[in-house]
VMD Tcl script that builds the backbone (N, CA, C; Angstrom):
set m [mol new atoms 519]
animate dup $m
set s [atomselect $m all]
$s set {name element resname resid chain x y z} {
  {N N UNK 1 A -105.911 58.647 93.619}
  {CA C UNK 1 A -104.985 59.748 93.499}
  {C C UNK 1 A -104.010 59.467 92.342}
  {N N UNK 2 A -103.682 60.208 91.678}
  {CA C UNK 2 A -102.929 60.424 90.389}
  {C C UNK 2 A -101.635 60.369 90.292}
  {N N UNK 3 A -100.625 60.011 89.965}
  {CA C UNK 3 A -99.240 60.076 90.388}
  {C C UNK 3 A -98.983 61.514 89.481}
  {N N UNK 4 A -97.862 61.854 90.293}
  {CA C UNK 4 A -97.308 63.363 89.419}
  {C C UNK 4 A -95.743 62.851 88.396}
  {N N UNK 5 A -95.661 63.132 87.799}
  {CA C UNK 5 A -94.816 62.969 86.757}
  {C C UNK 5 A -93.803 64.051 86.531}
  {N N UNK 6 A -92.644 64.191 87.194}
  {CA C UNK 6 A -91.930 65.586 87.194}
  {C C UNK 6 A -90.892 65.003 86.404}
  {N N UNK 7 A -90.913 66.134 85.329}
  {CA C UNK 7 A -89.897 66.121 83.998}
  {C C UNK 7 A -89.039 67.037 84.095}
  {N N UNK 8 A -88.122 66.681 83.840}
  {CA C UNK 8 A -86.444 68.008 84.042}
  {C C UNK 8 A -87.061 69.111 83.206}
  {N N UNK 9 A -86.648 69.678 84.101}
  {CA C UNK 9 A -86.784 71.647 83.598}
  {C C UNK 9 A -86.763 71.935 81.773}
  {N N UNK 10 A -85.591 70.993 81.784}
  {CA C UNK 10 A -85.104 71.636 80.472}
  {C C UNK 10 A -85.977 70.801 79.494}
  {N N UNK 11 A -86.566 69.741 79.682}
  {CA C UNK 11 A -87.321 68.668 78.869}
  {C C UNK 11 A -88.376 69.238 78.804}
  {N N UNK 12 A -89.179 69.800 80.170}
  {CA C UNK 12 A -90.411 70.222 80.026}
  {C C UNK 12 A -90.818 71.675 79.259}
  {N N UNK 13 A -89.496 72.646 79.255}
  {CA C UNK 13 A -89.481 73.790 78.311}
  {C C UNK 13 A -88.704 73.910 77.188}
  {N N UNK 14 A -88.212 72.015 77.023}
  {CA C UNK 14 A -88.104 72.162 75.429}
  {C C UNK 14 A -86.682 73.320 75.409}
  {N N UNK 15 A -85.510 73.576 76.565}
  {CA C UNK 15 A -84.468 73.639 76.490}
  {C C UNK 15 A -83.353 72.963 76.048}
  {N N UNK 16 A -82.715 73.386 75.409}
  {CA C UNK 16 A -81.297 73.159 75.036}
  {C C UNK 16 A -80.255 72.767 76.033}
  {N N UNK 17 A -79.510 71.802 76.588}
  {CA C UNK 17 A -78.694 71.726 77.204}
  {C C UNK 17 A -77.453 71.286 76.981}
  {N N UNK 18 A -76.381 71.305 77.735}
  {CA C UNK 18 A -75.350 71.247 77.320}
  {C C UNK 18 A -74.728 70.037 77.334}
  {N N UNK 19 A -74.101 69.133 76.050}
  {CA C UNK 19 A -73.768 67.789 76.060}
  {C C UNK 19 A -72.416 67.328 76.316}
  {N N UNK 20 A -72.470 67.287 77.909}
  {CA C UNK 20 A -70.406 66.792 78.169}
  {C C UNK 20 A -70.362 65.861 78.209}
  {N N UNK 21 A -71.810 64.934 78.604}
  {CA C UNK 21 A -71.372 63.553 78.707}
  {C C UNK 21 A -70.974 63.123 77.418}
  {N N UNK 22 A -70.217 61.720 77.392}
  {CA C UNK 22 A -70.342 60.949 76.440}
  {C C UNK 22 A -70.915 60.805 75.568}
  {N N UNK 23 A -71.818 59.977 76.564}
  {CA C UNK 23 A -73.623 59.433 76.509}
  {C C UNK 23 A -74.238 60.407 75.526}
  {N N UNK 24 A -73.701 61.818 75.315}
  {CA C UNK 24 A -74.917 62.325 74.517}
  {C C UNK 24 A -74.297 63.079 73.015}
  {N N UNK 25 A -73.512 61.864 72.486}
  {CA C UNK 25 A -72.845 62.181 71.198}
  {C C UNK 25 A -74.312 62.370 70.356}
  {N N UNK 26 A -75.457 61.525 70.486}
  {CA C UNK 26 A -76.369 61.861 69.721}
  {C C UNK 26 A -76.756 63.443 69.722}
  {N N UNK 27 A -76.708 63.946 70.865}
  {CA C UNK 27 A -77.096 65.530 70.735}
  {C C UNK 27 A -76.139 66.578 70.440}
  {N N UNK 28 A -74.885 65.900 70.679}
  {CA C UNK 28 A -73.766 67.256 69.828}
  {C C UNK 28 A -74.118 66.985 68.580}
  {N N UNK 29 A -74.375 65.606 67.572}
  {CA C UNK 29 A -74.438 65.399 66.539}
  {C C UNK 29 A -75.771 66.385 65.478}
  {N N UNK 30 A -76.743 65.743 66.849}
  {CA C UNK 30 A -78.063 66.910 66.180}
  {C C UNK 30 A -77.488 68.111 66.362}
  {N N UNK 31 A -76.966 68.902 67.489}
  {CA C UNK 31 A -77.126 70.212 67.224}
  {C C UNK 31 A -76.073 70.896 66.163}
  {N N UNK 32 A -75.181 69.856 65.467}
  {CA C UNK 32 A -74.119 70.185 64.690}
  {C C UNK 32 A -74.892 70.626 63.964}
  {N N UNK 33 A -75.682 69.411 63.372}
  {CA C UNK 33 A -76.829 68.957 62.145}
  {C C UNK 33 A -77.498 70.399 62.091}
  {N N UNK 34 A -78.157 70.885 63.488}
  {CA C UNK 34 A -79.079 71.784 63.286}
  {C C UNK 34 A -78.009 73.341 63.081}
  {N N UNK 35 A -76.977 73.333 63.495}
  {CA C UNK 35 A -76.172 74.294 63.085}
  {C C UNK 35 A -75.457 74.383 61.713}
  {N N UNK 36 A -75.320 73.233 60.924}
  {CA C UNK 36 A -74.970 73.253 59.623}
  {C C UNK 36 A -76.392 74.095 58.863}
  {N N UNK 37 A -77.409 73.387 59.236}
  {CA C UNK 37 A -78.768 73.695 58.464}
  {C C UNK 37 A -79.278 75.251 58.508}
  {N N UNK 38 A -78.898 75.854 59.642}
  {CA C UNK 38 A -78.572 77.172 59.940}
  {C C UNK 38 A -78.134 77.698 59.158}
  {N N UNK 39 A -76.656 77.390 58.290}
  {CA C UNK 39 A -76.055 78.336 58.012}
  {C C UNK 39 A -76.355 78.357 56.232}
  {N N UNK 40 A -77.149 77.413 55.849}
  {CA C UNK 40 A -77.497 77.401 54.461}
  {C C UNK 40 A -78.889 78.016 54.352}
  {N N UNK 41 A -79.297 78.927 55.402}
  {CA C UNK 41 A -80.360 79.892 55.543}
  {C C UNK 41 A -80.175 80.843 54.108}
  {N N UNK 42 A -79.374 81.467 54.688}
  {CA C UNK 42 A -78.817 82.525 53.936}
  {C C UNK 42 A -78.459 82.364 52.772}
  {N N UNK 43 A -77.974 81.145 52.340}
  {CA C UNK 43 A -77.729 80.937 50.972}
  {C C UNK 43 A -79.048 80.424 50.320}
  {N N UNK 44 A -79.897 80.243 50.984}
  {CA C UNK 44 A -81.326 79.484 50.158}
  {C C UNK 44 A -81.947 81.102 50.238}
  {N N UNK 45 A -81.725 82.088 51.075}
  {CA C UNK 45 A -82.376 83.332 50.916}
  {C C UNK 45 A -81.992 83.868 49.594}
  {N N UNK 46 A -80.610 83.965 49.306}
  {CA C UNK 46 A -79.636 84.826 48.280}
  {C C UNK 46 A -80.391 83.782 46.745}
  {N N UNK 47 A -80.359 82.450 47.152}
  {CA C UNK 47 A -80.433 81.778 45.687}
  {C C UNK 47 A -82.241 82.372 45.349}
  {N N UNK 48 A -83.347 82.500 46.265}
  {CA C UNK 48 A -84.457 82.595 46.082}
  {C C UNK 48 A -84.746 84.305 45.428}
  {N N UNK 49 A -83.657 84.999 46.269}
  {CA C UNK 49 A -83.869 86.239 45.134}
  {C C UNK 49 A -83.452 86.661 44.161}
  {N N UNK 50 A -82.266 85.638 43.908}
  {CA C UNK 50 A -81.801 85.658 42.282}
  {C C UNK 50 A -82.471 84.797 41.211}
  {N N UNK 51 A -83.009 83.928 41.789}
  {CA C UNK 51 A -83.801 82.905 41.040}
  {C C UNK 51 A -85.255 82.484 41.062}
  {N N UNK 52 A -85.622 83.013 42.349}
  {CA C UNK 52 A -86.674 82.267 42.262}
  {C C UNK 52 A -86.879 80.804 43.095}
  {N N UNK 53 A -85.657 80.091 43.158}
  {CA C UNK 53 A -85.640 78.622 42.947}
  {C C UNK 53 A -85.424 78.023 45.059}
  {N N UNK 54 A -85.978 77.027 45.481}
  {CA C UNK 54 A -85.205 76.306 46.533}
  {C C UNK 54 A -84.006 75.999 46.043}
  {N N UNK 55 A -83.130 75.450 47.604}
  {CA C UNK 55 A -82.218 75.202 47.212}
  {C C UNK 55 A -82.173 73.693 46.866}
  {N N UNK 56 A -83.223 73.028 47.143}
  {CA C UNK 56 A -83.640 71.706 46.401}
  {C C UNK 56 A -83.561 71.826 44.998}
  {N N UNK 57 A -84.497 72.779 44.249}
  {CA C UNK 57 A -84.770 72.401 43.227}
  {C C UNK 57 A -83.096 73.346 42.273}
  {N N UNK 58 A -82.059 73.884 43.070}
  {CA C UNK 58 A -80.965 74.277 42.675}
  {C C UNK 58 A -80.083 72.728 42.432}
  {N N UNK 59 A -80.244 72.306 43.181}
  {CA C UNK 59 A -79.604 70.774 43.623}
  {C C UNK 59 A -79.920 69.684 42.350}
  {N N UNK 60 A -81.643 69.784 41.909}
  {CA C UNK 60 A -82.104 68.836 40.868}
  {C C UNK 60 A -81.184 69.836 39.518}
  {N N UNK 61 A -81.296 71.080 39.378}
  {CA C UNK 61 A -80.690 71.503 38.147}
  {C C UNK 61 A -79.747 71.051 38.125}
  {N N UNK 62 A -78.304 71.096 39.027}
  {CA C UNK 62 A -77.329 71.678 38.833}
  {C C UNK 62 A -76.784 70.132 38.805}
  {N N UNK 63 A -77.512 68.725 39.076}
  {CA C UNK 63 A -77.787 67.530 39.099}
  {C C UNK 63 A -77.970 67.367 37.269}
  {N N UNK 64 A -78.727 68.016 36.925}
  {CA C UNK 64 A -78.685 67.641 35.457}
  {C C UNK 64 A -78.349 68.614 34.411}
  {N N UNK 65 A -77.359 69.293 34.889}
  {CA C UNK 65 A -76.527 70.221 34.027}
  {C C UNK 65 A -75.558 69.435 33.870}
  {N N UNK 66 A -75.103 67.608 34.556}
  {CA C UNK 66 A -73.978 67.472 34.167}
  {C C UNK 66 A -74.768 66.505 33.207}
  {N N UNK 67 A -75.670 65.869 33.391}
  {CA C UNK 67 A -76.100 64.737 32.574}
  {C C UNK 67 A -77.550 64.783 32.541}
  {N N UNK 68 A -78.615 64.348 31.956}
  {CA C UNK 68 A -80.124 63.677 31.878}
  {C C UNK 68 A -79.833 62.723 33.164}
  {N N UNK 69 A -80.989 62.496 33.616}
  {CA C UNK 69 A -80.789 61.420 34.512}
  {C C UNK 69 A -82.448 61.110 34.976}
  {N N UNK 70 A -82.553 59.955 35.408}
  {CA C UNK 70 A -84.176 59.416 35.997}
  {C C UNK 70 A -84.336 59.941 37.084}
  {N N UNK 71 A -86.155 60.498 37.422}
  {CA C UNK 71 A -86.221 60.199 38.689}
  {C C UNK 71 A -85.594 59.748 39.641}
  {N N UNK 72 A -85.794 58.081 39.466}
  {CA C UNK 72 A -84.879 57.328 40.885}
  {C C UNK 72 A -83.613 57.550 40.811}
  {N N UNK 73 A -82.587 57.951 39.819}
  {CA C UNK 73 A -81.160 58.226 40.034}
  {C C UNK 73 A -81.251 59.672 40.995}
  {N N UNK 74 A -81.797 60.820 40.267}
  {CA C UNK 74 A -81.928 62.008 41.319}
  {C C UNK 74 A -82.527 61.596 42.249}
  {N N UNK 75 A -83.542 61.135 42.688}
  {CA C UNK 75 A -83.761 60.553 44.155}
  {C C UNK 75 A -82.864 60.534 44.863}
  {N N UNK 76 A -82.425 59.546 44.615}
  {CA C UNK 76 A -81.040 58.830 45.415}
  {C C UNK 76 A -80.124 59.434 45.058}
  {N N UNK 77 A -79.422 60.263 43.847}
  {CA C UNK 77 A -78.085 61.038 44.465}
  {C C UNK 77 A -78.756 62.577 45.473}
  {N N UNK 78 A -79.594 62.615 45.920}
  {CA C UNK 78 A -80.528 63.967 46.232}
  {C C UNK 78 A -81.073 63.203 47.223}
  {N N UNK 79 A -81.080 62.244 48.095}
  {CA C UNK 79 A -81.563 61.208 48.929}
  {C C UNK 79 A -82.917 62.122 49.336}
  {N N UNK 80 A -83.650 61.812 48.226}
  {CA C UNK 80 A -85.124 62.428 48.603}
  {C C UNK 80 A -85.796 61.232 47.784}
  {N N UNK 81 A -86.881 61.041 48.922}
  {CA C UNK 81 A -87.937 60.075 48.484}
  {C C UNK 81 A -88.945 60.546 47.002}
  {N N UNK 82 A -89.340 59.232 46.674}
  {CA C UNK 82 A -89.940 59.191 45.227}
  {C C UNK 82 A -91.432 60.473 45.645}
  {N N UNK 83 A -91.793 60.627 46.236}
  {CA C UNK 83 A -92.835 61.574 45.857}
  {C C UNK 83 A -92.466 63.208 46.170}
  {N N UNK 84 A -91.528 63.187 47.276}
  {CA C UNK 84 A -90.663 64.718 46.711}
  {C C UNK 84 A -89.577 64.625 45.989}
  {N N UNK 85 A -89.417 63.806 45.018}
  {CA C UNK 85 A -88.667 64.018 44.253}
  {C C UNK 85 A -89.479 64.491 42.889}
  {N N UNK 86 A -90.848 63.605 42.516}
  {CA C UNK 86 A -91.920 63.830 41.892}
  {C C UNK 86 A -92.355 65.158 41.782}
  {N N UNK 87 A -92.859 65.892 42.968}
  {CA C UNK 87 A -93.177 67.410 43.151}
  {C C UNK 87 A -92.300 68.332 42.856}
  {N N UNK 88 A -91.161 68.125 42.615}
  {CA C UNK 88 A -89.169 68.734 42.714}
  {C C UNK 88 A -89.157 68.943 41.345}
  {N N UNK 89 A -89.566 68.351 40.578}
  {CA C UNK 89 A -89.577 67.731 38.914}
  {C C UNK 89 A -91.235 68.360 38.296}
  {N N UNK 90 A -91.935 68.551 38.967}
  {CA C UNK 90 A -93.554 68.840 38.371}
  {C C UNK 90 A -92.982 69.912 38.509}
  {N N UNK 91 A -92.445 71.011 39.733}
  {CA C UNK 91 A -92.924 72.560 39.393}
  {C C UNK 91 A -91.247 72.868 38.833}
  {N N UNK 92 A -90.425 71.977 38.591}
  {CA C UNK 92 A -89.258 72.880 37.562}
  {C C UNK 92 A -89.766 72.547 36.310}
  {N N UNK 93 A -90.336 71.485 36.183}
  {CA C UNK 93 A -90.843 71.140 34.428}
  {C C UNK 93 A -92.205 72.537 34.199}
  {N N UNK 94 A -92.903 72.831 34.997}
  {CA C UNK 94 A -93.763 74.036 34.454}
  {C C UNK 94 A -92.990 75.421 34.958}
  {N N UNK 95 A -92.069 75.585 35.004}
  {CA C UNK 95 A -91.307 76.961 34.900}
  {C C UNK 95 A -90.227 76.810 33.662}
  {N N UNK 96 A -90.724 75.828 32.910}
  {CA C UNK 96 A -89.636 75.251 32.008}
  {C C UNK 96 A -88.565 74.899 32.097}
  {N N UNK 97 A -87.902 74.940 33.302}
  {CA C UNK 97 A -86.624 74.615 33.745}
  {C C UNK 97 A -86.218 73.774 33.140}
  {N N UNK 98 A -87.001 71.874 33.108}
  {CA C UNK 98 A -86.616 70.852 33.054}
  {C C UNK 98 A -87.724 70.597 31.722}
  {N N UNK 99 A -87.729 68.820 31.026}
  {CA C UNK 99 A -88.490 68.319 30.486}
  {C C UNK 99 A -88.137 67.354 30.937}
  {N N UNK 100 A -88.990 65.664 30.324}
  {CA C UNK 100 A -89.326 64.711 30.914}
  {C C UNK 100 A -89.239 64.224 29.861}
  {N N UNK 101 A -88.525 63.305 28.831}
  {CA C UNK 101 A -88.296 62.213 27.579}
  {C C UNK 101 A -88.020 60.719 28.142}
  {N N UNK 102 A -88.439 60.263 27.177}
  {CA C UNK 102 A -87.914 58.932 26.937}
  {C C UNK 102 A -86.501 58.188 26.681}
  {N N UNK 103 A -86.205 57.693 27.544}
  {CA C UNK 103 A -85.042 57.136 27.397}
  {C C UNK 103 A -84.707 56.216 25.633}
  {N N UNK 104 A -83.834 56.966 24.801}
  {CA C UNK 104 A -83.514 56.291 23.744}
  {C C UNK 104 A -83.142 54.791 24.075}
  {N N UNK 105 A -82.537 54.527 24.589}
  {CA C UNK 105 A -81.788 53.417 24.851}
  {C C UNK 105 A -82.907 52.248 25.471}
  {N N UNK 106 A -83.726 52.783 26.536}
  {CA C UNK 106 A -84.725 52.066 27.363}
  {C C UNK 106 A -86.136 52.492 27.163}
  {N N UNK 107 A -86.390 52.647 26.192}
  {CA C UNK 107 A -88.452 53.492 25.944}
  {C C UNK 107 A -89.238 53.436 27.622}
  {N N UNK 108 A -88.537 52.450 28.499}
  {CA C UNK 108 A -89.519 52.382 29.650}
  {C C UNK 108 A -88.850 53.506 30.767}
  {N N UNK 109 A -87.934 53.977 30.361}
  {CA C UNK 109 A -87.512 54.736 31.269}
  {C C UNK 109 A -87.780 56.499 30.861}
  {N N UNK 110 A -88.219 57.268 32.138}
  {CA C UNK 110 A -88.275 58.255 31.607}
  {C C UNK 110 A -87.142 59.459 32.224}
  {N N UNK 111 A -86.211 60.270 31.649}
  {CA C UNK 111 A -85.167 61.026 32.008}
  {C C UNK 111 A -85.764 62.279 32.261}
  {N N UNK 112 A -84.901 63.148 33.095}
  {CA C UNK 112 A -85.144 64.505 33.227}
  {C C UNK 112 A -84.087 65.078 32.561}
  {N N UNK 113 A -84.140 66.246 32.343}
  {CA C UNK 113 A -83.492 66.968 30.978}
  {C C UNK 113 A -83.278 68.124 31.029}
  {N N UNK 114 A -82.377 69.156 31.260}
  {CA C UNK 114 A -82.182 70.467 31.544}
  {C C UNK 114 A -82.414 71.125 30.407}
  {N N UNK 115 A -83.118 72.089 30.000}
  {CA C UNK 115 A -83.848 73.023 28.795}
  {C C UNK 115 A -83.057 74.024 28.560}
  {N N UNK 116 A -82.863 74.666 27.765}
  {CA C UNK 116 A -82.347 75.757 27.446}
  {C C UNK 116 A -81.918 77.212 28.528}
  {N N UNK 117 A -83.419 76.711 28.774}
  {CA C UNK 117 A -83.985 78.131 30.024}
  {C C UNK 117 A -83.058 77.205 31.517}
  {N N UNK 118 A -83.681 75.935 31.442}
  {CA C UNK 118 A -82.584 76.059 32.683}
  {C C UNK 118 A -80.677 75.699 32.851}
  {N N UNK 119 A -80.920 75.318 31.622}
  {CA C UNK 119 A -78.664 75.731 31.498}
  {C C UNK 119 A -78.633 77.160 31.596}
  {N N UNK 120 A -79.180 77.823 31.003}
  {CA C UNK 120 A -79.182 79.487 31.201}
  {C C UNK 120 A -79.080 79.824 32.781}
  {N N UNK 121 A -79.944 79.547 33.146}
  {CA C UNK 121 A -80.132 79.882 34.735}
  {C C UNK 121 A -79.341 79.370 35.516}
  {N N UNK 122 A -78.892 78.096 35.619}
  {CA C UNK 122 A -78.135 77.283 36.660}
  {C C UNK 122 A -76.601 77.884 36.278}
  {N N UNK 123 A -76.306 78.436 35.351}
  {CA C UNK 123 A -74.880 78.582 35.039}
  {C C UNK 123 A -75.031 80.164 35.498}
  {N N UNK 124 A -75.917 80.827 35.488}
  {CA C UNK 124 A -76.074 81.789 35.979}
  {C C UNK 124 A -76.342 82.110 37.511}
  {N N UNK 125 A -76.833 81.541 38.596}
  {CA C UNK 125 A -76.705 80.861 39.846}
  {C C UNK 125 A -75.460 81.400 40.546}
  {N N UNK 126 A -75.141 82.740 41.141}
  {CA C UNK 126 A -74.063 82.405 41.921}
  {C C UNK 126 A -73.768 81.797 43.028}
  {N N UNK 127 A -73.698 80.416 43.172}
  {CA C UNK 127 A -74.587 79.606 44.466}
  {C C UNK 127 A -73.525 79.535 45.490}
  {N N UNK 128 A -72.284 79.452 45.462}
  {CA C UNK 128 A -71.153 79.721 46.925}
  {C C UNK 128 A -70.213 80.616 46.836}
  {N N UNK 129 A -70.251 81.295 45.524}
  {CA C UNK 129 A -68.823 82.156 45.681}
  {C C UNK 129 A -69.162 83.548 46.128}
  {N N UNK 130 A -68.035 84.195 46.899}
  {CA C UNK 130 A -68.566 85.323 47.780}
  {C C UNK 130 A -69.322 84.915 49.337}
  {N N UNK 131 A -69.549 83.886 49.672}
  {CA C UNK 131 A -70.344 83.478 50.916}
  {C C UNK 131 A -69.403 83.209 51.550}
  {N N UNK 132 A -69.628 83.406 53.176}
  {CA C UNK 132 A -69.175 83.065 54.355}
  {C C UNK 132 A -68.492 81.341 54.259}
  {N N UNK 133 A -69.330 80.893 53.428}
  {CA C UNK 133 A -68.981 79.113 53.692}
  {C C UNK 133 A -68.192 79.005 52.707}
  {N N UNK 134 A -67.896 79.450 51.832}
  {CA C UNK 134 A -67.017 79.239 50.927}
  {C C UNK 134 A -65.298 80.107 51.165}
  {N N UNK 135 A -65.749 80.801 52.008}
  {CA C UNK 135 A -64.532 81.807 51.886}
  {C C UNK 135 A -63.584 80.221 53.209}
  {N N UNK 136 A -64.683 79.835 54.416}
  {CA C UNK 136 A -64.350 79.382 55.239}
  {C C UNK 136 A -63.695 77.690 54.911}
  {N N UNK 137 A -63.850 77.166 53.821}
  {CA C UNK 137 A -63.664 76.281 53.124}
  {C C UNK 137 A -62.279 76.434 52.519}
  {N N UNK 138 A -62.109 77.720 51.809}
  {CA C UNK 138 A -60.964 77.886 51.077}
  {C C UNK 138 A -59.671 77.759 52.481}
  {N N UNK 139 A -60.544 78.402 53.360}
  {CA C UNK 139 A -58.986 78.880 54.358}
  {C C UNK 139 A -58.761 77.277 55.159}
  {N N UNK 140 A -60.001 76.570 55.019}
  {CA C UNK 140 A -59.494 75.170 55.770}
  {C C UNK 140 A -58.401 74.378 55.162}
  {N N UNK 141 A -57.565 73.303 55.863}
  {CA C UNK 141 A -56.996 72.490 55.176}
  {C C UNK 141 A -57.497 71.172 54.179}
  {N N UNK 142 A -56.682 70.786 53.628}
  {CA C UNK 142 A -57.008 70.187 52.842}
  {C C UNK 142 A -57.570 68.587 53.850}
  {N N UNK 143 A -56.727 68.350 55.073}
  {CA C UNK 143 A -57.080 67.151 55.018}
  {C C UNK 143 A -58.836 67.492 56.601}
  {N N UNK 144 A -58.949 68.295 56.656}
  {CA C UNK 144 A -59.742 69.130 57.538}
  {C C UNK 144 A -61.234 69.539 56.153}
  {N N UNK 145 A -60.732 69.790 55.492}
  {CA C UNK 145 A -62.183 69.196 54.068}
  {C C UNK 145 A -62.552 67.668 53.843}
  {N N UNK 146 A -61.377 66.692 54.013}
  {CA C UNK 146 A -61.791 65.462 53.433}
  {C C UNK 146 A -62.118 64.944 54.725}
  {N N UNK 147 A -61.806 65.222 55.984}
  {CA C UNK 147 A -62.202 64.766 56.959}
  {C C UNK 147 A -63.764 64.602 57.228}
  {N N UNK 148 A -63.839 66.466 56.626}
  {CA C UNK 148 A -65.309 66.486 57.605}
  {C C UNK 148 A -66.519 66.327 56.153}
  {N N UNK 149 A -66.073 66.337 55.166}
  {CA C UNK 149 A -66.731 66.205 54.018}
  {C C UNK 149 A -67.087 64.600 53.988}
  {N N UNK 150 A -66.068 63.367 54.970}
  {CA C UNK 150 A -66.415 62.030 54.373}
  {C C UNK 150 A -67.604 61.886 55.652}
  {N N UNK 151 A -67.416 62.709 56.948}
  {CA C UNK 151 A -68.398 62.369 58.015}
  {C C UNK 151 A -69.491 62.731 57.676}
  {N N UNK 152 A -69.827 64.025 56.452}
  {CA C UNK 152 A -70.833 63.956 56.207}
  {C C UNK 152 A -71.600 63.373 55.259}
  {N N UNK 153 A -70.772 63.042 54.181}
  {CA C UNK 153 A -71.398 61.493 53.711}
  {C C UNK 153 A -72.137 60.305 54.639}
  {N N UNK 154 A -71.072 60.444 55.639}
  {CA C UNK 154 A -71.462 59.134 56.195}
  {C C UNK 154 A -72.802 59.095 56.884}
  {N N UNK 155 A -73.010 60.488 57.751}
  {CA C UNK 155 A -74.131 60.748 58.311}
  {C C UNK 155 A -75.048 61.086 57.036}
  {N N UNK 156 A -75.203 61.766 55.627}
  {CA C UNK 156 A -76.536 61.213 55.109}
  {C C UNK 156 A -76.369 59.975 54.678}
  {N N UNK 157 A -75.522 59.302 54.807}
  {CA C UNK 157 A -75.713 58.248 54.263}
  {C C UNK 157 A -76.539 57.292 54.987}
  {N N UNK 158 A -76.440 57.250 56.541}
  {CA C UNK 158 A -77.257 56.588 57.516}
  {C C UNK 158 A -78.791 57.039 57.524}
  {N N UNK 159 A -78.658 58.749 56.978}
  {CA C UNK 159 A -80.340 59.317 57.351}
  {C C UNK 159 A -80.842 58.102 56.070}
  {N N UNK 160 A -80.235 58.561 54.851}
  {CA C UNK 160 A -80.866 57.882 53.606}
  {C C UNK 160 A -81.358 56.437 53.754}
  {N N UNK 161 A -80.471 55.701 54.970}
  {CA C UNK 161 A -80.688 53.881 54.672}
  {C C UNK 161 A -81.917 53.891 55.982}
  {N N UNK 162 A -82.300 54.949 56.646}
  {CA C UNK 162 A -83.250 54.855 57.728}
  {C C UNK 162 A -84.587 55.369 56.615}
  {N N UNK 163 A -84.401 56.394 56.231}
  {CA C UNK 163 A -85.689 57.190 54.809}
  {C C UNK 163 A -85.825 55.515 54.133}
  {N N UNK 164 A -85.250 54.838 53.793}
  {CA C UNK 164 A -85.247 54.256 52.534}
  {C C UNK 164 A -86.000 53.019 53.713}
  {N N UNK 165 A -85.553 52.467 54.887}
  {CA C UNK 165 A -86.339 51.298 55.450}
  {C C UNK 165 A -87.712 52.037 55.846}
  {N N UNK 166 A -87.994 53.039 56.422}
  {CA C UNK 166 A -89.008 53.435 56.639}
  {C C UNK 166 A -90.342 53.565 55.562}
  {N N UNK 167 A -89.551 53.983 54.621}
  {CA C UNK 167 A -90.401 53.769 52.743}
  {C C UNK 167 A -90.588 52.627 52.427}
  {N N UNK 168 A -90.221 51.086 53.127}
  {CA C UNK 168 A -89.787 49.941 52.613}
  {C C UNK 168 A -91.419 49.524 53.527}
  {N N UNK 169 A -91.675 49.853 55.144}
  {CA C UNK 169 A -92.193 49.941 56.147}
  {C C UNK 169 A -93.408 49.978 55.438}
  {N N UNK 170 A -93.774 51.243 55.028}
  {CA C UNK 170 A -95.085 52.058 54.390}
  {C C UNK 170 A -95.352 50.920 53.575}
  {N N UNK 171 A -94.531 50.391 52.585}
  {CA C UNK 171 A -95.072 50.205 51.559}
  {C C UNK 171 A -95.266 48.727 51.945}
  {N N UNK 172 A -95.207 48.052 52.418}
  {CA C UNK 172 A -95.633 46.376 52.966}
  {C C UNK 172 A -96.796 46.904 53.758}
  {N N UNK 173 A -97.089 47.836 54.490}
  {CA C UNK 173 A -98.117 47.974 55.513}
  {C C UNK 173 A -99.237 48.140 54.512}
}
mol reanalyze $m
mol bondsrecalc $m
mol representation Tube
mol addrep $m
């Protein structure tokens, strides 16, 4: 005879429940996470019909509208691993967005490079002004921005050092 295995209601239909304990800072944290990610719906909708573009590959432009920079530097300020960062860089370099040179200074290094076509575009981008999150930003305080702006450093900063051992994982295996 088989033992039966009875799983809470809410586990077994993959419900949402409500986190008072303590104990479950991990799940207010995700559902923050999943409620921040929510609300940049709408702005990856608005940027895709003015542009065309993810809001990734808004992120790699607007990343090298201030400077050229390598692969692995956008990687890591963009805490995206080397092969979507690779794919991020292949389809803005064939919409001409970007190019790909040689580092003067280092011949072994190769830079990404914002083109004509894409300073045009990225400066053209109205990417937060007029939005809900920006209006809601302005009306916060100042120390109520640096608060919640350093927690979220801190939290990608933990996803990035877990991405980065897990890539470390792969690549010894």
């Amino acid at each position: 005879m088989q033992a039966v295995v009875r799983l809470p209601f809410a586990q077994l239909y993959n419900i949402a429940v409500p986190a008072n304990n303590p104990d479950d800072s991990d799940v207010r944290l995700l559902r923050a996470y999943l409620d921040a990610v929510t609300l940049s719906e709408a702005l990856q909708t608005r940027i895709w019909h003015s542009a065309e573009l993810t809001l990734a590959q808004v992120r790699v432009l607007r990343r090298l509208a201030k400077q050229p920079r390598s692969l692995g530097q956008l990687g890591a300020d963009l805490v995206l691993a080397p092969p979507s960062m690779t794919r991020l860089v292949d389809r803005l370099e064939e919409r001409g967005l970007i190019e790909r040179r040689r580092d003067e200074e280092d011949r072994r290094k190769v830079l990404a490079t914002l083109t004509a076509e894409g300073r045009r575009l990225v400066s053209a981008i109205p990417f937060l002004e007029g939005t809900p999150i920006r209006t809601a930003v302005d009306r916060m305080t100042v120390a109520d921005r640096e608060r919640i702006a350093a927690a979220m450093r801190e939290f990608n900063a933990a996803v990035m050092q877990v991405e980065e051992e897990s890539l470390r994982v792969e690549t010894e295996a």
